[in-house]
C-alpha positions in Angstrom: 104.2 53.4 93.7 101.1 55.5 93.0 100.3 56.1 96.9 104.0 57.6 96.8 103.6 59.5 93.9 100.3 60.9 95.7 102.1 61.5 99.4 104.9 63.2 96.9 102.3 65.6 95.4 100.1 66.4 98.2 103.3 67.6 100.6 104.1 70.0 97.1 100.9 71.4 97.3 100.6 72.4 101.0 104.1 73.5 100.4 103.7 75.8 97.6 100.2 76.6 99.6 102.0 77.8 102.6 104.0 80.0 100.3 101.5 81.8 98.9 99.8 82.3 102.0 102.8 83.7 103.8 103.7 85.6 101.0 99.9 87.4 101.2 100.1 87.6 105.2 103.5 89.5 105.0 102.6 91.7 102.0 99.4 92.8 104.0 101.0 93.2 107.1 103.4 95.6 106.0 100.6 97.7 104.1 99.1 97.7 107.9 102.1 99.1 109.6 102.3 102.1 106.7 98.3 102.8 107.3 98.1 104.5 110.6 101.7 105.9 111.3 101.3 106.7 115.7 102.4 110.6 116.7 106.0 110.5 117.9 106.2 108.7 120.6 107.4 109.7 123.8 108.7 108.2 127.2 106.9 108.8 130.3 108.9 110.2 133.2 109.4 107.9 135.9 108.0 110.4 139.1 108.6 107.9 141.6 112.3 107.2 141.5 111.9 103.9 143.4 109.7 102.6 141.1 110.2 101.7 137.1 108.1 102.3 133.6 107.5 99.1 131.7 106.0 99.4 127.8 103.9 96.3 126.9 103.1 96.8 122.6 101.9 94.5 120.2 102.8 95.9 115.9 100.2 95.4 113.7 100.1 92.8 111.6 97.6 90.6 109.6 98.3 87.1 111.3 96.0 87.0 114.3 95.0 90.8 114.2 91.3 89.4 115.4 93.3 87.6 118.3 93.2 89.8 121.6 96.0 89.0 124.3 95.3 89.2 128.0 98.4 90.2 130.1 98.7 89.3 133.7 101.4 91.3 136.0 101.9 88.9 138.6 99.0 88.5 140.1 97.0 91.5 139.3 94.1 91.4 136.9 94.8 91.0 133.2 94.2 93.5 130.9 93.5 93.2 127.2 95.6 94.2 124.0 94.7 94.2 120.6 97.3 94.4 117.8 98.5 97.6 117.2 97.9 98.8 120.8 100.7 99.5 123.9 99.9 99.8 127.2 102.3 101.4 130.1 102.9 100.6 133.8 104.5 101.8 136.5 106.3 99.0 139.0 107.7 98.5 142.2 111.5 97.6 141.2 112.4 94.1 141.4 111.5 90.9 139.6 107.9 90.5 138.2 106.3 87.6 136.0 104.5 88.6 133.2 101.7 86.1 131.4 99.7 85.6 129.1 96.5 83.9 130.1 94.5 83.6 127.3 97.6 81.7 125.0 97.3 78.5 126.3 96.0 76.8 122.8 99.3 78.4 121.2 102.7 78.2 120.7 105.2 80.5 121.7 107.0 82.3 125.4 103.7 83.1 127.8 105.8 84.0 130.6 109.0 85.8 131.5 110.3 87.5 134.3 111.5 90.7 134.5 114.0 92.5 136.6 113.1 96.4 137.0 115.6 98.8 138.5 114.8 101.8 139.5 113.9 104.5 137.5 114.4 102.6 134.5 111.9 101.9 131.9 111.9 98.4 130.2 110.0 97.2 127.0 108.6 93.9 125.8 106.9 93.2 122.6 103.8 91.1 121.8 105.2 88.3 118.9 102.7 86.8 117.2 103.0 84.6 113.8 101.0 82.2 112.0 102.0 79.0 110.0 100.6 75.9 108.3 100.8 73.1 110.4 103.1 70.3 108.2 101.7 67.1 107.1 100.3 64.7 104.1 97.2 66.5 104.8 95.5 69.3 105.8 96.4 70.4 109.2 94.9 73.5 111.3 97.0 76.3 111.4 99.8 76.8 114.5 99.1 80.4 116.1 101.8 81.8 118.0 101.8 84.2 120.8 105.1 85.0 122.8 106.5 87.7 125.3 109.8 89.2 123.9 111.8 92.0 125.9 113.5 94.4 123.7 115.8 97.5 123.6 114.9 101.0 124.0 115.9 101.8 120.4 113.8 99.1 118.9 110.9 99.6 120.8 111.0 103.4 120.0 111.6 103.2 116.9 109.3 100.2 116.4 106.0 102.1 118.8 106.4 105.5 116.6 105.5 103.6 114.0 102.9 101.5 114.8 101.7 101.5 117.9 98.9 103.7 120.2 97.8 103.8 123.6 94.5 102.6 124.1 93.9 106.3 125.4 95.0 108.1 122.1 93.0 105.2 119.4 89.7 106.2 121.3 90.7 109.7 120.9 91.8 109.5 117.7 88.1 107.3 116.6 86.3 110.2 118.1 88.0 112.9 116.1 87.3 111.2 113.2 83.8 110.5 113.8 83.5 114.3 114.0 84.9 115.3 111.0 83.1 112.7 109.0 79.5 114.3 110.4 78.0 116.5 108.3 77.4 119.8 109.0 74.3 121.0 110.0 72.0 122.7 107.5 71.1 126.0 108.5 67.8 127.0 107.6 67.1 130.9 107.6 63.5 130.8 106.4 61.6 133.8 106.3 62.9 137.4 107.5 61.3 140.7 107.3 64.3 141.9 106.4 64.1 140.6 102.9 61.4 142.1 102.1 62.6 146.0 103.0 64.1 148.1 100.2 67.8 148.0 100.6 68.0 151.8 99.2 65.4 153.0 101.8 67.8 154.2 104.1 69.2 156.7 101.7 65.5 158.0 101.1 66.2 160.6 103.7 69.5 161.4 103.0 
């Protein structure tokens, strides 16, 4: 009867654990998404009509922010993106296979395919969530990674509010590392000129 009685209270407590820490994540995640509003966002023109636009984005949030993603475009090489990033492509139309390679140790969809027509441009979202794993004791935590194609509305409304190119967050870091230096001191140190009588051009006058 005790061991139940123990089983009973340790599920509570990972339970009620789990809550609070989910609670925290989502509470800080949304303080993330208000930080660093993106410029308004807009589409890039398709300039070869045979070909179509594809938006890869990941939103910001806490869970597995230190967690970068490599993406693979069939079989070209994969290219890396950080949470609160998006990255832009221009396709040949037809199907293409997108992966993640670097997800294997989590959970979630690594791999879709993707039917571009042309002159189109399609968007897919970077998912990512984090969760206790259940049990009577304590369990690493389940990480989650997965591939999820979304409107044109979402994803516009969703990118102008969180997400940068890589381009514009590098321009962006330098900007502010300029305003933050501090101005150079000018140092005037000794002129003649100080030392002339300022009425001594009305001597002759």
């Amino acid at each position: 009867m005790d061991t139940d009685n123990t089983t009973v209270a340790a599920r509570l407590y990972f339970f009620l654990l789990s809550l609070v820490f989910i609670s925290a994540l989502s509470a800080c995640s949304g303080a993330i998404k208000t930080a660093q509003p993106a410029a308004t966002f807009h589409i890039n023109s398709i300039q070869n009509k045979t070909s179509a636009g594809l938006y890869i984005y990941r939103p910001p949030t806490m869970a597995n922010r230190f967690y970068s993603v490599q993406i693979a475009i069939d079989h070209s090489a994969p290219f890396q993106l950080d949470t609160g990033q998006r990255h832009y492509l221009q396709l040949p139309t037809g199907t293409h296979q997108i992966h993640l390679t670097n997800a294997d140790n989590f959970t979630g969809k690594h791999q879709i395919h993707l039917t571009m027509t042309p002159g189109k441009t399609f968007f897919v979202r970077i998912g990512t969530s984090l969760n206790m794993a259940p049990g009577n004791t304590y369990q690493p935590y389940k990480r989650s990674f997965s591939l999820q194609p979304v409107s044109k509305k979402t994803a516009v409304e969703q990118i102008n509010q969180c997400c940068f190119s890589k381009k514009s967050q590098k321009k962006l870091a330098q900007e502010k590392e300029q305003q933050e230096q501090p101005s150079p001191k000018t140092d005037v140190g000794f002129s003649i000129e100080k030392t002339n009588d300022p009425f001594s051009q009305n001597k002759n006058r």
